[in-house]
C-alpha positions in Angstrom: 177.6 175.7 144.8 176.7 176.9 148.3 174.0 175.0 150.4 170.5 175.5 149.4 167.6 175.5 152.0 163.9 175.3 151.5 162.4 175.4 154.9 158.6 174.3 155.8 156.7 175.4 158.2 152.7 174.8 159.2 149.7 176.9 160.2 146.2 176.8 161.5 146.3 172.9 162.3 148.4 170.2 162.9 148.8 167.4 160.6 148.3 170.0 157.3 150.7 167.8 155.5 154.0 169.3 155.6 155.8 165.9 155.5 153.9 165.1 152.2 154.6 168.6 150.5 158.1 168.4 151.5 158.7 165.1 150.2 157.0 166.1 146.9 158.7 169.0 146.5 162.5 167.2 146.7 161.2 164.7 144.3 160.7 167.6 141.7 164.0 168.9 142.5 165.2 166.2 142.3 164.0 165.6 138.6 165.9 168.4 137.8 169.1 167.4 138.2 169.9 167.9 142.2 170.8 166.0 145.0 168.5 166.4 147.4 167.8 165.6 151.4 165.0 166.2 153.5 165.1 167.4 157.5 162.4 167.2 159.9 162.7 169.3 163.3 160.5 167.5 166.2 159.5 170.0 168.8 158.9 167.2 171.7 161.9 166.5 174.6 162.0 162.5 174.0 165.6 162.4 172.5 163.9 160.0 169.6 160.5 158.4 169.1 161.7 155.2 169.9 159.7 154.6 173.2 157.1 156.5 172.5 153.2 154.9 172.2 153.0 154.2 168.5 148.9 156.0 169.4 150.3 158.9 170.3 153.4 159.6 167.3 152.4 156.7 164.7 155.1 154.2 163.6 159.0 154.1 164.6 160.8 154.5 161.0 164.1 153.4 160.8 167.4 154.1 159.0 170.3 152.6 157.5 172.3 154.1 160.7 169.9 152.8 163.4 168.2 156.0 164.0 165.0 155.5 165.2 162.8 158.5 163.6 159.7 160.4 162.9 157.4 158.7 159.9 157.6 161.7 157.7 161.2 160.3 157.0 159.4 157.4 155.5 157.7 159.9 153.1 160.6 161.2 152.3 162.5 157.9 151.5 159.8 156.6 149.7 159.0 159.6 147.7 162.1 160.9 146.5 164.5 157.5 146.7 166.9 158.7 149.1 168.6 157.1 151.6 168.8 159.3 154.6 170.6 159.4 158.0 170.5 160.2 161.4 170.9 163.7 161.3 167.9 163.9 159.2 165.9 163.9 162.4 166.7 166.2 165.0 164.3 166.9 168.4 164.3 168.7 171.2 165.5 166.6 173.7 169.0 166.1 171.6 169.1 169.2 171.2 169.1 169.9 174.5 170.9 166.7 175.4 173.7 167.9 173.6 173.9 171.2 175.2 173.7 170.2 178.5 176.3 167.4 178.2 178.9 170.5 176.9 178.1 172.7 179.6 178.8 169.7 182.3 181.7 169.3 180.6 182.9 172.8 181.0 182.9 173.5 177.7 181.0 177.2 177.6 183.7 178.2 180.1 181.3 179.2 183.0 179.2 181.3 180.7 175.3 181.6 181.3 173.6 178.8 178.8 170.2 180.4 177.2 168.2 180.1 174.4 169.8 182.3 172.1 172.5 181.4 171.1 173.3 178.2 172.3 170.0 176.3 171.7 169.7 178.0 168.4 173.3 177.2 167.5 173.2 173.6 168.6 169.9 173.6 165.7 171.6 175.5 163.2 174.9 173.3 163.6 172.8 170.3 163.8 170.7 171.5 160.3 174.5 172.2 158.3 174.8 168.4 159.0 172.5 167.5 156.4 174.5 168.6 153.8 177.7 167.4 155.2 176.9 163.8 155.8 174.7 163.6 152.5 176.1 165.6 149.8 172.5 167.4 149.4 172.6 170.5 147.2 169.2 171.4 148.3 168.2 170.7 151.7 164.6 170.6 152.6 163.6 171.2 156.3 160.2 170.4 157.5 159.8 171.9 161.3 157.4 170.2 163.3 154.1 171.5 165.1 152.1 174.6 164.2 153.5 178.1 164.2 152.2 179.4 167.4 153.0 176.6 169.5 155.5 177.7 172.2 157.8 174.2 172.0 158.6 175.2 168.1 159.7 178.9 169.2 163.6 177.7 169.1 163.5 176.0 165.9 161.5 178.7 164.3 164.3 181.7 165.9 167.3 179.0 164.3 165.7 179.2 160.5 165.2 182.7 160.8 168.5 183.4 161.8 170.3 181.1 159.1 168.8 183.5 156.6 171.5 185.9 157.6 173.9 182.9 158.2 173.8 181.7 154.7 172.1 184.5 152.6 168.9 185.3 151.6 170.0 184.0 148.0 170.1 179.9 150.0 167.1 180.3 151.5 163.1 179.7 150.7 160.4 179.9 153.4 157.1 177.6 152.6 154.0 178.3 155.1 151.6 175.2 154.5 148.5 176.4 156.2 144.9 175.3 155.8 141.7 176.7 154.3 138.9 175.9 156.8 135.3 175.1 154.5 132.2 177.1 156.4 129.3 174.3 155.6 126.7 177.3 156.3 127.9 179.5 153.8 129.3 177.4 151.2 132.7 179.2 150.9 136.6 178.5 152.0 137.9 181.1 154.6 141.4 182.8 154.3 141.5 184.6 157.9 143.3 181.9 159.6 145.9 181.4 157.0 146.4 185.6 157.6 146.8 185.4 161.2 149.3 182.6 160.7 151.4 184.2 158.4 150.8 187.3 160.7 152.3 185.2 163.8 154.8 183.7 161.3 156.2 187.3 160.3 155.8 188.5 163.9 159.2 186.1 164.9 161.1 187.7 161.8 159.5 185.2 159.2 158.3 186.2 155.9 157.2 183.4 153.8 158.1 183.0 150.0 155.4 180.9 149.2 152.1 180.0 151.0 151.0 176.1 150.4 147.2 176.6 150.6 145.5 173.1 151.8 142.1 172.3 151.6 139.4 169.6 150.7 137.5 171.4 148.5 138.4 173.1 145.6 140.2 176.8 145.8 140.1 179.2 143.3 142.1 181.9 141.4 140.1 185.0 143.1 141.0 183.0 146.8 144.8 182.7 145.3 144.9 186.5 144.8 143.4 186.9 148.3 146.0 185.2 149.9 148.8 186.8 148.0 147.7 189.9 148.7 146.8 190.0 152.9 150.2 187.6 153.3 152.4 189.9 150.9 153.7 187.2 149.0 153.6 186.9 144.7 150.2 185.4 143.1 152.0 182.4 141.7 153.7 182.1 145.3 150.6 181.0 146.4 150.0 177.1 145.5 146.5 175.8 146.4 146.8 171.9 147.3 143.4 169.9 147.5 143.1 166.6 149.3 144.0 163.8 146.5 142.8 160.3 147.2 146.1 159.1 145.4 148.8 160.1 147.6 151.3 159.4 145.3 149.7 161.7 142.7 150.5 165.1 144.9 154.3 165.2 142.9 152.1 165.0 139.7 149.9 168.3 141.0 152.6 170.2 142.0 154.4 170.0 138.8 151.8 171.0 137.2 151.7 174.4 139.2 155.0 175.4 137.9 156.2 176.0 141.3 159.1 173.9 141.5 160.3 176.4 138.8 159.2 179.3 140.8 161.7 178.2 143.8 164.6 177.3 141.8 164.7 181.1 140.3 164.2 182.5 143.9 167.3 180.4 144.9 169.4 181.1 141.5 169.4 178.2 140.5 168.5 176.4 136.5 167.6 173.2 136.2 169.9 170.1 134.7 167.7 168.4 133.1 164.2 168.2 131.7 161.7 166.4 134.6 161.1 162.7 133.5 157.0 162.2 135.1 156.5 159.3 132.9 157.2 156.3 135.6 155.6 158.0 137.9 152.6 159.2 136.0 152.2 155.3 135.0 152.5 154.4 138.7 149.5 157.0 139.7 147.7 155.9 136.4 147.9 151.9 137.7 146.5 153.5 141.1 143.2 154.6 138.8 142.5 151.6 136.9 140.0 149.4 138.7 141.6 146.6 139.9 140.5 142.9 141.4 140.8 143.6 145.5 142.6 141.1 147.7 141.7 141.0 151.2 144.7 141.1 153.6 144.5 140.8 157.0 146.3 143.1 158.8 146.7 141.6 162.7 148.4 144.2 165.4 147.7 145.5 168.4 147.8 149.2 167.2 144.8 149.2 164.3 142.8 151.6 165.3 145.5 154.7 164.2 146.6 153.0 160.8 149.9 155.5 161.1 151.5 152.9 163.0 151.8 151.1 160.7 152.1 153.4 157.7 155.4 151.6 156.1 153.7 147.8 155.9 150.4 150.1 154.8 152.8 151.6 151.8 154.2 148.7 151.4 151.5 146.0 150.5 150.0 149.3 148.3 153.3 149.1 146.0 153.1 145.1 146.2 150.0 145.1 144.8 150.0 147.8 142.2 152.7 146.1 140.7 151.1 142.6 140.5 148.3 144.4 139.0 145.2 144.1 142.3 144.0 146.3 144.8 144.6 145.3 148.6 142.3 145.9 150.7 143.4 145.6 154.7 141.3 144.4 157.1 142.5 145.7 160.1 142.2 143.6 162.8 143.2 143.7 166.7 145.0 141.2 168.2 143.1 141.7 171.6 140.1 141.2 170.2 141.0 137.9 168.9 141.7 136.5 172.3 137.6 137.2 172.9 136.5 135.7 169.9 135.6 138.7 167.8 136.5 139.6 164.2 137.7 136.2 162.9 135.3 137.0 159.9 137.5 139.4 158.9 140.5 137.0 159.0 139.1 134.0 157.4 137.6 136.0 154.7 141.2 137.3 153.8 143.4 135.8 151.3 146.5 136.5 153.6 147.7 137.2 156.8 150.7 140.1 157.8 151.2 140.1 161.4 154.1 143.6 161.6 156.3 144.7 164.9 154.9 145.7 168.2 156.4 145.8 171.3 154.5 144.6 175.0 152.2 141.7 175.8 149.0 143.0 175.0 147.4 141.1 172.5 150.2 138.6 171.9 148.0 135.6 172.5 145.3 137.0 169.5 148.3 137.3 167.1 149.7 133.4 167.7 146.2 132.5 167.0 146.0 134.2 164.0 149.4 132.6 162.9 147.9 129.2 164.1 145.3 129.5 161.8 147.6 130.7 158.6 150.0 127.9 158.6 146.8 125.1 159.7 144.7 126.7 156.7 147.7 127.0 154.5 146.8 130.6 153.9 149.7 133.2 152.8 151.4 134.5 155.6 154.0 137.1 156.3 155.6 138.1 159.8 157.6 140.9 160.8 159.9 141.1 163.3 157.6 140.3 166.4 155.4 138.5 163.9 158.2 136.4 163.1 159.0 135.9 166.5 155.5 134.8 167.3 155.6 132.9 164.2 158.6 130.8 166.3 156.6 130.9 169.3 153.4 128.8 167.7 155.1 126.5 165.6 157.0 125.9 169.2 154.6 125.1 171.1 152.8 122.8 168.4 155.9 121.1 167.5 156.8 120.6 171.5 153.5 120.1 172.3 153.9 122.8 175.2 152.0 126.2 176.1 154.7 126.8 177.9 157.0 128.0 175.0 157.1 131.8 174.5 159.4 134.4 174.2 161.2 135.5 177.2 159.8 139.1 176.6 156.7 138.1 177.6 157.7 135.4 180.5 160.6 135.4 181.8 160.6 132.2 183.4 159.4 130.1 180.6 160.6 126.3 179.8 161.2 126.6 176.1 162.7 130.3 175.6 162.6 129.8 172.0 163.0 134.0 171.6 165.5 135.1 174.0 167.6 138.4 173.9 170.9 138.8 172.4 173.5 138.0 175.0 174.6 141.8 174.4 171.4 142.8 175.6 171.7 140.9 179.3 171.9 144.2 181.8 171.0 146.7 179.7 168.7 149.3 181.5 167.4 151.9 178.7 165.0 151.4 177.2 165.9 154.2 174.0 168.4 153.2 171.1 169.6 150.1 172.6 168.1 147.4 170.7 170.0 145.6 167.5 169.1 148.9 165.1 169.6 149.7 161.3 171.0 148.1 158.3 172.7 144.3 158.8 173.5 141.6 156.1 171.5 138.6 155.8 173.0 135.6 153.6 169.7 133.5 151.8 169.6 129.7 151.6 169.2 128.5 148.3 166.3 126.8 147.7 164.1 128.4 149.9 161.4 131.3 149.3 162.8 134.2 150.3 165.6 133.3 148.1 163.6 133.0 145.4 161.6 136.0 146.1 164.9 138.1 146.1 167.1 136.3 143.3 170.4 137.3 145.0 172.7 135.4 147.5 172.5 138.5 149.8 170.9 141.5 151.2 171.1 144.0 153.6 167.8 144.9 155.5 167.6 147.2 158.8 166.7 146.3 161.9 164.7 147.4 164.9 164.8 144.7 167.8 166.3 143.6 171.0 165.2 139.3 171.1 166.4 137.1 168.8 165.7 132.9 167.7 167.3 131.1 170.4 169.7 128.8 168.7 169.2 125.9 171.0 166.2 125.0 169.2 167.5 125.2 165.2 168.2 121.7 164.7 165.1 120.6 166.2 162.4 123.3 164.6 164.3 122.2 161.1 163.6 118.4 162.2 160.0 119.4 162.2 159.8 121.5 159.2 161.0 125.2 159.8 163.4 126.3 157.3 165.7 128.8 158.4 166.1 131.1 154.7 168.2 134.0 156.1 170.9 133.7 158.1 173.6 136.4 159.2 176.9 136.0 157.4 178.3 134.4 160.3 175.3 132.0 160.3 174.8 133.0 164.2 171.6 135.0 163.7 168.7 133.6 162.1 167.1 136.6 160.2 164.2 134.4 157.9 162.2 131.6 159.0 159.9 129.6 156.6 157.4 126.9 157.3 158.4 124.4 154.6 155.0 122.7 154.0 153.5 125.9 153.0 152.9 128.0 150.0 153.9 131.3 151.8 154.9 131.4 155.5 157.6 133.5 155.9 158.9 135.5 158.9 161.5 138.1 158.9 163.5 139.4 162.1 164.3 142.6 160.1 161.5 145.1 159.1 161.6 145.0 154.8 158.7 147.5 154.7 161.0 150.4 155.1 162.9 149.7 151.7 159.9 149.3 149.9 159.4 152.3 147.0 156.0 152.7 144.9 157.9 151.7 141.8 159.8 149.4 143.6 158.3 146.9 145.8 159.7 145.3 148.5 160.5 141.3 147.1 158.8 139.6 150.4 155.8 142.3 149.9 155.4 141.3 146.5 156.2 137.6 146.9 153.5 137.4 149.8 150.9 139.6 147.5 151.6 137.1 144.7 151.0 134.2 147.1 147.7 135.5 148.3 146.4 136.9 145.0 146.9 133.1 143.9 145.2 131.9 146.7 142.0 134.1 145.6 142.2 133.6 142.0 142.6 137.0 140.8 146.2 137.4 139.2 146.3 136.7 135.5 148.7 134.0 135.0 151.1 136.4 132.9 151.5 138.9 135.9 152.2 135.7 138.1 155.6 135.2 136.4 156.8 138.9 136.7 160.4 139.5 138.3 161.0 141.3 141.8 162.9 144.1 142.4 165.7 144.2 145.0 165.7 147.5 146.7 169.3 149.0 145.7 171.5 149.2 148.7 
């Protein structure tokens, strides 16, 4: 069958939820019998998000391939199960990257480079690679920004024009807009939702269905009012109030019959009967009060939690499998170093420390990993947490404060992190670091092996320094077991702290495998480790098997 797209556009505000809608609606395709891939079209020149402040764009989710993407891809992995590639994520700046580069090259033949076409054919060709490189039937593009901003003008001209270019029969519009709530007089207003569809219709954009967001509840009368002024069908119109449960949005959607609605508009039947049960149990666990576990969460980025919305996701599915309720504490590094909020570390029942790139707040995090493997409380580091992890049991074990990681000084006397010898003279700072999916062979007998149950796993990575190698035999003298190893037993991947219930530090980053029915095995090792520690998991849950994410 010919190529299917639904595309997604937003209205009235930013951050509306487009990423979640889109990812919810390919899961209920998906339960229908299709193969389905999502698309999200950034409107900012960076070529990629990699080197941009995690305060202003949230976390750096990776992929299989080593792209470094936008964090709506996460929703889409973890909401759907899909696996998705580079392509998935397209931006401005390759967009314009590319185009540039052909006409250096000579390869417009002297002609004047505009907008229209070649911009809007570098996003339309870029868009057909979806299918191509996943085998999507249906595939689902989410375009970044708000209609009306001028930086999504090109990406909004290129999904107008691919109606033509693949028929109006292949294509479905979705406006997600919001409902602002007037406090003075009680009621939701529909007026800005008009004038966006009225900007969206003014590029050549008529919307199919209107995705009607709001925290209060929205009613049948309002449905008919927005169906009516934005010309679109009454059961076009879906209204979609804030859920506490995130993972309870598929559930509401379904129940709409929407999902129904856009596979007659697109010709299509569905395969197979939807199967909700797994996932109405998974919501259902999310209801039932639950014994909390304190975690401490230590980073340098807390006070925006989207940067670290994987390892967020992550300990969530963890601990709704083993039955609890986590409850981060989020706690900055920096504020460590001065002495403030150790209360909120001491009273946890385990310690994560996630990725983060620069010095600030480095010395706060060792301390906080001091205290873990001193107090013999469950720890879990990843990637710079593991490498920090190094660093203290280093300097304890040389009885230095000179060892560090040479990210941080260059001239130190232990470099027990160093970079990859690859990495020596390399200049960018974008999509040069060790990225994406690599093998990592486990040690029997260790932890992590145990957490996992298999000899081997593949894991993706986002990082440039590695465990300097001069220092394995001693750091094992003293107690460091190195779990993971790379198949050619050159790069360490897992380091454990033997004389420990739970230390464990991974070079890779195993919070982007981990799926709400499917838990990460480190996440759910680590939750098991801390719920111990506090007293809260019933000792039959304490036996239960982990999952291995399916490669």
């Amino acid at each position: 069958m010919a190529t299917k797209y639904i595309f997604l556009t937003g209205g009235v505000v930013s951050s509306v939820g487009k990423g979640v809608t889109a990812a919810a609606i390919g899961r209920l395709l998906k339960e229908r019998g299709f193969s389905v891939a999502v698309q999200k079209l950034d409107p900012y020149i960076n070529v990629d998000p990699g080197t941009m402040s995690p305060y202003q764009h949230g976390e750096v989710y990776g992929l299989d391939d080593g792209a470094e993407t936008d964090l709506d891809l996460g929703h889409y992995e973890r909401f759907i199960d899909v696996r998705l590639n580079r392509v998935c994520n397209i931006t401005t700046g390759q967009v314009y990257a590319e185009v540039i580069s052909k006409e250096r090259r000579g390869d417009y033949l002297g002609g004047t480079i505009q907008v229209i076409p070649h911009i809007t054919n570098e996003i339309k060709r870029r868009i057909a690679m979806v299918s191509k490189t996943t085998g999507a039937e249906i595939v689902l593009v989410e375009v970044g920004g708000t209609v009306g901003d001028i930086e999504s003008l090109p990406f909004l001209e290129a999904i107008r024009q691919l109606r033509s270019d693949v028929g109006r029969e292949n294509t479905f519009y979705i406006h997600v807009t919001w409902l602002p709530f007037i406090g003075a007089t009680e009621e939701l207003k529909t007026k800005p939702t008009q004038h966006s569809v009225r900007e969206l219709r003014s590029i050549g954009i008529s919307p199919d269905m209107i995705v009607a967001r709001s925290d209060t509840p929205v009613d049948e009368e309002l449905c008919k009012k927005i169906a009516l002024f934005c010309d679109v069908e009454f059961r076009a119109v879906l209204p979609m109030v804030t859920t506490k449960i995130l993972y309870e949005v598929p559930l509401l959607i379904e129940e709409s019959g929407v999902a129904d609605f856009i596979l007659q508009r697109l010709g299509l039947e569905a395969r197979q009967k939807p199967d909700w049960s797994e996932w109405r149990r998974l919501v259902e666990r999310v209801r039932q009060p639950k014994p909390k576990l304190s975690i401490a969460l230590v980073g340098k980025y807390v006070e925006l939690h989207d940067a670290y919305m994987s390892v967020r996701e992550a300990l969530k599915h963890a601990a709704l499998h083993l039955g609890v309720e986590v409850d981060i504490q989020w706690v900055h590094s920096a504020e460590l170093e001065k002495g403030k909020g150790w209360d909120l570390v001491k009273s946890a029942s385990g310690v994560i420390v996630p990725g983060g790139f620069g010095s600030r707040g480095i010395e706060g995090k060792i301390q906080a990993i001091h205290y873990a493997r001193t107090e013999k409380v469950p720890f879990l580091g990843l990637c710079l947490g593991m490498q920090l992890m190094v660093v203290e049991f280093g300097r304890y074990v040389l009885g230095s404060d000179d060892v560090n990681s040479t990210e941080f000084d260059r001239s130190t006397r232990y470099p027990v992190i160093d970079l990859m010898p690859e990495q020596h003279g390399i200049t960018d700072m974008g999509g040069t670091m060790r990225l994406g999916l690599y093998p990592c062979q486990l040690q029997p007998g260790t932890v992590s092996a145990a957490c996992y149950g298999v000899e081997q796993v593949q894991e993706r990575h986002r990082h440039r320094f590695e465990f300097n190698n001069a220092y394995r035999e001693s750091f094992q003298a003293h107690g460091m077991r190195f779990a993971g190893l790379s198949p050619d037993g050159r790069l360490v991947e897992i380091s454990e702290i033997a004389d420990h219930p739970f230390m464990v530090g991974t070079q890779f980053h195993p919070e982007f495998l981990s799926r709400p029915n499917r838990p990460h095995p480190l996440f759910s090792g680590f939750m098991r480790a801390a719920a111990e520690r506090a007293g809260v998991l019933e000792a039959e849950k304490s036996n239960g098997h982990n999952t291995v994410p399916e490669h």
